[in-house]
C-alpha positions, 0 to 999 in steps of 0.5 A: 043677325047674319044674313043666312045667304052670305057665304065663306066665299063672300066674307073672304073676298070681301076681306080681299077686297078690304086689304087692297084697298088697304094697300092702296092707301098704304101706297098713296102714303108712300107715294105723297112722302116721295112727293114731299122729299122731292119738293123739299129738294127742289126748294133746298136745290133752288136755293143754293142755286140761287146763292150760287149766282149771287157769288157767280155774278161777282167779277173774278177780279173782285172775289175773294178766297172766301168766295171762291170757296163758297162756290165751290161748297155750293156746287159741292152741296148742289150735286149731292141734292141733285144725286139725293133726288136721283136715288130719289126718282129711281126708288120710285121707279122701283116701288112702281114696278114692284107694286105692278108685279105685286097687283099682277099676283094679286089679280091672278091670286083672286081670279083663281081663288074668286073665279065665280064671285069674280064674274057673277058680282063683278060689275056690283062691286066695280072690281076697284080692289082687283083693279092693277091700273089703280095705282099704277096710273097714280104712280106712273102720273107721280113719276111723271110729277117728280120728273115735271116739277123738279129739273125743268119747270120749277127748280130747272136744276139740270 
């Protein structure tokens, strides 16, 4: 049976608060298959990398074309990965700087459409769904990770 005190106000803020959670897990998925594309560049990049030094340690006297030619391909192949993850991080800049734009709406859309509940209920519901931070740090700290992990302390490819 419904609770008689329970509003119209209640249930749809309520359901606001349940879409953004939603969206925030909508964007953690997001956020961990950018991870996912980076790591797997970075393993790829690595790798070519380290055939590439293979084939550069070989005196220039003792290659041959076919290894003149395979680094060259290497290069080749290793600048492409390298321009792949850069359009890679700059997705993820854009998506970060979206999903600020959009938290801020959001925020502003449920201040006016919640001002009562959103002071008389706030520290009851801890206000985690209209929190803008929420994913911005995670996202700001994933940025952070794609730049950490790759082109400097694990893959070193710049």
């Amino acid at each position: 049976m419904a609770d008689s005190t329970v509003t119209v106000d209640d249930i749809e803020g309520e359901l606001f608060k349940i879409e953004r959670v939603r969206d925030i897990l909508v964007r953690r998925e997001s956020e961990l298959r950018y991870m996912m594309d980076d790591i797997q560049l970075c393993k790829e990049i690595t790798r070519l990398k380290k055939e590439l030094h293979k084939l550069v340690s070989i005196p220039d006297n003792d290659k041959t074309n076919d290894d003149r030619q395979k680094e060259e391909d290497l290069l080749q192949q290793i600048h492409k990965l390298v321009e792949t993850r850069d359009y890679l991080v700059d997705d993820v800049e854009f998506e970060r700087l979206r999903e600020n734009e959009e938290d801020k709406e959001m925020a502003d859309f449920l201040r006016s459409k919640f001002p009562k509940n959103m002071m008389k209920k706030g520290a009851q519901t801890r206000q985690m769904p209209f929190n803008a931070h929420q994913t911005t740090s995670t996202f700001n700290k994933t940025n952070f990770t794609l730049m950490k992990e790759c082109c400097g302390f694990t893959c070193s490819i710049m």
